[in-house]
VOPAGU-2260 file (C-alpha; in pm, 1 decimal, decimal comma):
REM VOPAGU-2260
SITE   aa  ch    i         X         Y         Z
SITE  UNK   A    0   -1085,8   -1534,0   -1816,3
SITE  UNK   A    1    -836,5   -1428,4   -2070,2
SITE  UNK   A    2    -968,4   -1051,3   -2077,4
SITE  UNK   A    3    -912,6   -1021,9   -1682,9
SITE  UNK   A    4    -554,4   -1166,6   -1725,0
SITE  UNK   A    5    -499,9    -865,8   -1972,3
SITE  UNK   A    6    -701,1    -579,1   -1792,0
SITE  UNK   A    7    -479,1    -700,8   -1478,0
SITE  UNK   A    8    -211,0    -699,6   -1674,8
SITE  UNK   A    9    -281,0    -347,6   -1845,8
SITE  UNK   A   10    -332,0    -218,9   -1488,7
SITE  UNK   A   11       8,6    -322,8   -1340,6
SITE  UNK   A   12     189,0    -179,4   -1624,5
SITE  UNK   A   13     -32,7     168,0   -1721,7
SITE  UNK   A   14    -134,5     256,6   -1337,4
SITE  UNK   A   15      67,8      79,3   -1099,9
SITE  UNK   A   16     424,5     233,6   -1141,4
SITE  UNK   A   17     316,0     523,8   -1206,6
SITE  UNK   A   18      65,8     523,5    -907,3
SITE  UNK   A   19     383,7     413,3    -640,0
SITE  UNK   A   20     616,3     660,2    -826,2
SITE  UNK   A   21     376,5     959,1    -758,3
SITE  UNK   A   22     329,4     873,7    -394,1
SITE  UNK   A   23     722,2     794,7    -294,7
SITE  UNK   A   24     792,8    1148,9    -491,5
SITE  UNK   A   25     468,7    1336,3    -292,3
SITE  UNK   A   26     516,3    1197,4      32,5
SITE  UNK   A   27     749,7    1511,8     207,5
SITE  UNK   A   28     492,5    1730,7      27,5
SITE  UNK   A   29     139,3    1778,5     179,3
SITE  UNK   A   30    -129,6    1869,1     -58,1
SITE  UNK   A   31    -503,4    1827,0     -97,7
SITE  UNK   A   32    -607,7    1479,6    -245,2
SITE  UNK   A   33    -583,2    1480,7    -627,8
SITE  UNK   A   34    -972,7    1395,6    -778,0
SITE  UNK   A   35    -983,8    1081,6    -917,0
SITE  UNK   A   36    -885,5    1168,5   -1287,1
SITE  UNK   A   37    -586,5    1348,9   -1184,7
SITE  UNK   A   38    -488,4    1055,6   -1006,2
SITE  UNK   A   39    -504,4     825,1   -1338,0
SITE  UNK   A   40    -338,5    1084,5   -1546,8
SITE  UNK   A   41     -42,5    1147,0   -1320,6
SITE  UNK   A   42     -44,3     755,4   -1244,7
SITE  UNK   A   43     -10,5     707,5   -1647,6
SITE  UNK   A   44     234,1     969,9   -1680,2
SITE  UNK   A   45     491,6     855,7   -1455,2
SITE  UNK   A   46     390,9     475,6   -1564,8
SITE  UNK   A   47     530,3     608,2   -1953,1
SITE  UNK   A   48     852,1     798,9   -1776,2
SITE  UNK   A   49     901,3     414,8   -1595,8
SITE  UNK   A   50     857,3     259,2   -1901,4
SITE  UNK   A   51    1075,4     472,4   -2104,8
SITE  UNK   A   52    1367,5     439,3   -1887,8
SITE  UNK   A   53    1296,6      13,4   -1873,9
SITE  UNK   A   54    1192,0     -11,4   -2227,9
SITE  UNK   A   55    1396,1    -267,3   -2342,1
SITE  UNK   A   56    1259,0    -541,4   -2065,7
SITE  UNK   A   57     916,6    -428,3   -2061,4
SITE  UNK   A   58     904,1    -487,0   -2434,6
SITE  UNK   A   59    1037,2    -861,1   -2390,0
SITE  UNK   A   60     813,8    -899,8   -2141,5
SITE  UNK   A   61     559,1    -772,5   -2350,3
SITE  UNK   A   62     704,9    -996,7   -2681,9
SITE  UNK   A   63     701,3   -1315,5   -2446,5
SITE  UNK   A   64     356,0   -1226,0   -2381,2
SITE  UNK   A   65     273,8   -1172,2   -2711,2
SITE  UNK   A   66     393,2   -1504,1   -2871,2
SITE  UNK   A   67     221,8   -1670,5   -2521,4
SITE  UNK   A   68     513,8   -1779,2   -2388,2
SITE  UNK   A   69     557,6   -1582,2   -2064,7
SITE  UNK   A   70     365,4   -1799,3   -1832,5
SITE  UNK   A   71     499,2   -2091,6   -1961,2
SITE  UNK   A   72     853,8   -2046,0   -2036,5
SITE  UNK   A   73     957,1   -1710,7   -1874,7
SITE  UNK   A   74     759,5   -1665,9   -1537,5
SITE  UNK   A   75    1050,1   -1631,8   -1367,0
SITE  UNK   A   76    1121,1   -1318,8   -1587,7
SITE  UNK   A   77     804,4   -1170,1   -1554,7
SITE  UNK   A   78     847,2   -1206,2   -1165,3
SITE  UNK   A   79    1177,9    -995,8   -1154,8
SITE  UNK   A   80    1022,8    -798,7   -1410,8
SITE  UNK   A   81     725,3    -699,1   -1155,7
SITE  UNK   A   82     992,7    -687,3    -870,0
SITE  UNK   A   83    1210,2    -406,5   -1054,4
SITE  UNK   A   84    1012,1    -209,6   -1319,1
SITE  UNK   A   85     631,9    -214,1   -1155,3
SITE  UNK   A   86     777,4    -138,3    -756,6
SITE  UNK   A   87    1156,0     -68,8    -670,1
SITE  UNK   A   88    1232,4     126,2   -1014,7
SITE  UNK   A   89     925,0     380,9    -867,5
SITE  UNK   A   90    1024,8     373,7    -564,6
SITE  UNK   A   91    1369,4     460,8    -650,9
SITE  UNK   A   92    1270,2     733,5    -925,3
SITE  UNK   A   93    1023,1     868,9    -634,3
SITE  UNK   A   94    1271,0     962,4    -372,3
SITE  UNK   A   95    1540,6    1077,2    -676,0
SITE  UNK   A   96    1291,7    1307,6    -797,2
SITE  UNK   A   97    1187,4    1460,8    -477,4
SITE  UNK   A   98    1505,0    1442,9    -359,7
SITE  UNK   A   99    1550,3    1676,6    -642,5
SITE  UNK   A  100    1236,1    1909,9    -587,3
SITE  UNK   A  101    1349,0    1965,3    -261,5
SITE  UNK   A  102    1693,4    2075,0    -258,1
SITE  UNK   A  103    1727,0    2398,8    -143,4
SITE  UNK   A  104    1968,2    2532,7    -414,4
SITE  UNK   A  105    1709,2    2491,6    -621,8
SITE  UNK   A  106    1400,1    2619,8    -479,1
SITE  UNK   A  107    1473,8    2972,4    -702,3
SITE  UNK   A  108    1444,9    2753,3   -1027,8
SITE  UNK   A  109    1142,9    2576,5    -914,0
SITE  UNK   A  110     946,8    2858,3    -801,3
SITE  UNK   A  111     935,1    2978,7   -1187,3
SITE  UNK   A  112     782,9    2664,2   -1275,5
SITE  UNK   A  113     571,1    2619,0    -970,7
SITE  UNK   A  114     742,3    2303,2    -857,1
SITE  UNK   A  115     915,3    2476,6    -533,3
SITE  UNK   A  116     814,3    2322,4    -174,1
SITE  UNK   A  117     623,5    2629,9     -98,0
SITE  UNK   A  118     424,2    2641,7    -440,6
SITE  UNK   A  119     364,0    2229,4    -418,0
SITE  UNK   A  120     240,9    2311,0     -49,8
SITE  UNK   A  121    -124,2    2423,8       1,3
SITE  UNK   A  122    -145,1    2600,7     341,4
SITE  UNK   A  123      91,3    2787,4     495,0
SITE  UNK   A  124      58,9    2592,5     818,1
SITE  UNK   A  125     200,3    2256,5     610,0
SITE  UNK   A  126     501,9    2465,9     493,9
SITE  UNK   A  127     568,8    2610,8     814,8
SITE  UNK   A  128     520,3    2280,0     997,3
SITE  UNK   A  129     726,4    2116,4     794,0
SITE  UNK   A  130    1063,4    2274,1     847,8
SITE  UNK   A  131    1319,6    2100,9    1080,8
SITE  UNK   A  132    1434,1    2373,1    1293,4
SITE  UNK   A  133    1280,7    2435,6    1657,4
SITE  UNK   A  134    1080,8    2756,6    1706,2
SITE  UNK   A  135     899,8    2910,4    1990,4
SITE  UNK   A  136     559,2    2938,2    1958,1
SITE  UNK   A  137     188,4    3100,2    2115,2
SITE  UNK   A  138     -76,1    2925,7    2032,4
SITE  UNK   A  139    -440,5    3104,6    2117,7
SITE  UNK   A  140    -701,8    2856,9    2188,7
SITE  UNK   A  141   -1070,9    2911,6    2083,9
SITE  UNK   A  142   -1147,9    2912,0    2495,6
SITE  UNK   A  143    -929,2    3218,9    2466,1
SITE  UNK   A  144    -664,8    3081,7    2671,3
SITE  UNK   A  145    -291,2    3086,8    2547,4
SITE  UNK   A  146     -64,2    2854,5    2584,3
SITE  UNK   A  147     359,0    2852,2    2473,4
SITE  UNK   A  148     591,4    2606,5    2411,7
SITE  UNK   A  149     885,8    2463,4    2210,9
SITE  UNK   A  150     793,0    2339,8    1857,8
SITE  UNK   A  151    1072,7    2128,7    1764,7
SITE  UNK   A  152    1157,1    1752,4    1623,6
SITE  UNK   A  153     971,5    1556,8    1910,9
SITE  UNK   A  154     680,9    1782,7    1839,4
SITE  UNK   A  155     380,9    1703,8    1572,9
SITE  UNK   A  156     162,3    1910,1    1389,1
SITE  UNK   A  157    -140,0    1788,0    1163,5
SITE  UNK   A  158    -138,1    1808,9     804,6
SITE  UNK   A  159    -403,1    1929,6     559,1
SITE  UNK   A  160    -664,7    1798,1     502,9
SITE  UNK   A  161    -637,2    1693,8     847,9
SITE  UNK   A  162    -784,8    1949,2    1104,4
SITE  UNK   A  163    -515,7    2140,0    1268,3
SITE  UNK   A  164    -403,0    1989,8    1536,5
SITE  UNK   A  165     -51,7    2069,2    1744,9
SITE  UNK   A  166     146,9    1871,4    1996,3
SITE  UNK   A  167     451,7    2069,9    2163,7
SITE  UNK   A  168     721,3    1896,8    2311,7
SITE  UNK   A  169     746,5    2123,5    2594,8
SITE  UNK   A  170     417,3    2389,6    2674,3
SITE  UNK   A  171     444,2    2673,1    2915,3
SITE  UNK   A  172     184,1    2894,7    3062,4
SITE  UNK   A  173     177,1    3252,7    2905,1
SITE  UNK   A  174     185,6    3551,8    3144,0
SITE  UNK   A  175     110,9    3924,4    3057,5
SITE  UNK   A  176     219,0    4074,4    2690,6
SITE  UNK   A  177     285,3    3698,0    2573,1
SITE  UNK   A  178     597,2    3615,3    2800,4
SITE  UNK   A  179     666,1    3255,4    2889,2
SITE  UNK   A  180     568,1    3151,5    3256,5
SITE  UNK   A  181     547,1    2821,0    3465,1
SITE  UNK   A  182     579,8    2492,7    3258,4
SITE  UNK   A  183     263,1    2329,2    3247,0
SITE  UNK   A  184     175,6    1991,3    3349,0
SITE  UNK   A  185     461,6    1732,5    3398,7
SITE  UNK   A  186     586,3    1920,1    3095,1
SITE  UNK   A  187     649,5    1594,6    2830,2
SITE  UNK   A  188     407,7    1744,2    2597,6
SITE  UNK   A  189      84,4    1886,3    2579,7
């Protein structure tokens, strides 16, 4: 019993931060699923940058634990101690960090170092999809049939490694040399 109480206990502190830090600071930024060793490494890694920046309560924790006192004496601490160090302290270093990564005065800098959005992002269709600003766009089906429409925020697009798929807010039929026609349907989407 006692060696599952530690290998749980290992797990929240080594994996678990770490694991809810790298999701929170990956979410805005789509990118084919990291193999499972990856996953543990950058899990670790951000666990030790957590740790580092909560030392000083992890290592009571870890004293209270040590002298086998935690469970008796200090749950209490131990339960704010999962509360802030194993989930909001990732969370919160998650969004600062990508919050970072993505500001656009910065996107010079972190295209040297291959941390930009457009370097982080694996097709082009993610990046492209993932801007905020409405465009026009022709899509060509594989029937061969074109269709237009308005891309903007109450339209979706898939991404990787998702199969592409597109949802336009407004779709139009496309006449000629690509030039916009009738609207099709009842025109809330197609």
């Amino acid at each position: 019993m006692l060696i599952t109480i530690e290998s749980l206990f290992i797990l929240i502190i080594f994996i678990l931060p770490g694991f809810i830090l790298a999701s929170v600071y990956n979410r805005n930024i789509s990118r084919s699923n990291p193999t499972d060793s990856k996953l543990v490494i950058e899990s670790i890694g951000f666990s030790t940058f957590n740790h580092l920046i909560s030392y000083f309560y992890t290592a009571k924790i870890y004293a209270y634990y040590y002298t086998g006192t935690l469970f008796d004496k200090y749950i209490h601490y131990f339960a704010l101690w999962i509360l802030l160090v194993v989930f909001l302290l990732p969370i919160f270093f998650g969004w600062f960090f990508s919050k970072i990564v993505e500001a656009e005065q910065l996107q010079n800098f972190f295209e040297r170092i291959g941390l930009s959005i457009a370097s982080r992002t694996n097709q082009a269709w993610n990046y492209f999809f993932q801007q905020e600003s409405g465009v026009w766009v022709i899509i060509y089906l594989k029937s061969g049939v074109k269709v237009g429409g308005i891309f903007g925020q109450k339209s979706f697009a898939s991404l990787s490694p998702n199969p592409k798929d597109i949802y336009l807010e407004k779709a139009y039929k496309i006449k000629g040399e690509n030039t916009f026609d009738n609207p099709l349907g009842d025109n809330v989407g197609t």
